[in-house]
C-alpha positions as CSV (number, residue, x, y, z in Angstrom):
1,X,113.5,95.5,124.1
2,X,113.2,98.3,121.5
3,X,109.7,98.5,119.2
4,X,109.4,100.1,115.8
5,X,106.6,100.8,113.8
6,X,105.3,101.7,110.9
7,X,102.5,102.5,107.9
8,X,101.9,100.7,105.4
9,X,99.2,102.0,102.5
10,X,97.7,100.7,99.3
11,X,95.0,102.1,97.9
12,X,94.1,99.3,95.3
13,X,92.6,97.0,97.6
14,X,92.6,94.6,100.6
15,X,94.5,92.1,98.8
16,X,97.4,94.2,97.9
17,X,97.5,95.6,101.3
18,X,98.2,92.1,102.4
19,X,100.7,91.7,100.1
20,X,102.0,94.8,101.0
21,X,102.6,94.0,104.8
22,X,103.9,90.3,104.1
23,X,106.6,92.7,102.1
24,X,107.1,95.0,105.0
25,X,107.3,92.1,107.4
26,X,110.1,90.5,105.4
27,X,112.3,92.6,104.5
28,X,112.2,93.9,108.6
29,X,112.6,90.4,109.8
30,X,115.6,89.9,107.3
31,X,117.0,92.6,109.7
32,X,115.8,91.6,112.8
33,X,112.7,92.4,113.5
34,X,110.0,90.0,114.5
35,X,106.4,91.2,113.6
36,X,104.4,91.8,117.1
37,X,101.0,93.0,115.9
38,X,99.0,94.8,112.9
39,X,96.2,97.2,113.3
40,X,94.4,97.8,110.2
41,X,93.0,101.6,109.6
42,X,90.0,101.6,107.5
43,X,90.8,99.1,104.1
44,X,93.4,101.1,103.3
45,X,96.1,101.5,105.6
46,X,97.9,99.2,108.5
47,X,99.5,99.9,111.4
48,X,102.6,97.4,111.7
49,X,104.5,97.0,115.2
50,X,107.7,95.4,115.1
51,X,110.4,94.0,118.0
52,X,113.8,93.4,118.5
């Protein structure tokens, strides 16, 4: 099993930052990835941990 992660900022908000990740989660499942967990780092940054 190999893990990946990676940031993901916005600074315009909490809502963006969702939309932000949903994005990143996407386009990493589209190449086979399957989202494990998020950590979110203060409201303006998240921590993303994908699979394979």
């Amino acid at each position: 099993m190999f893990y990946q992660s990676d940031v993901v900022e916005c600074s315009a908000g909490v809502e963006e930052l969702a939309k932000a990740i949903e994005k990143k989660a996407e386009k990493m499942l589209n190449k086979g990835y399957n989202l494990v967990t998020v950590s979110m780092v203060g409201t303006d940054k998240a921590i993303l941990v994908f699979k394979i």
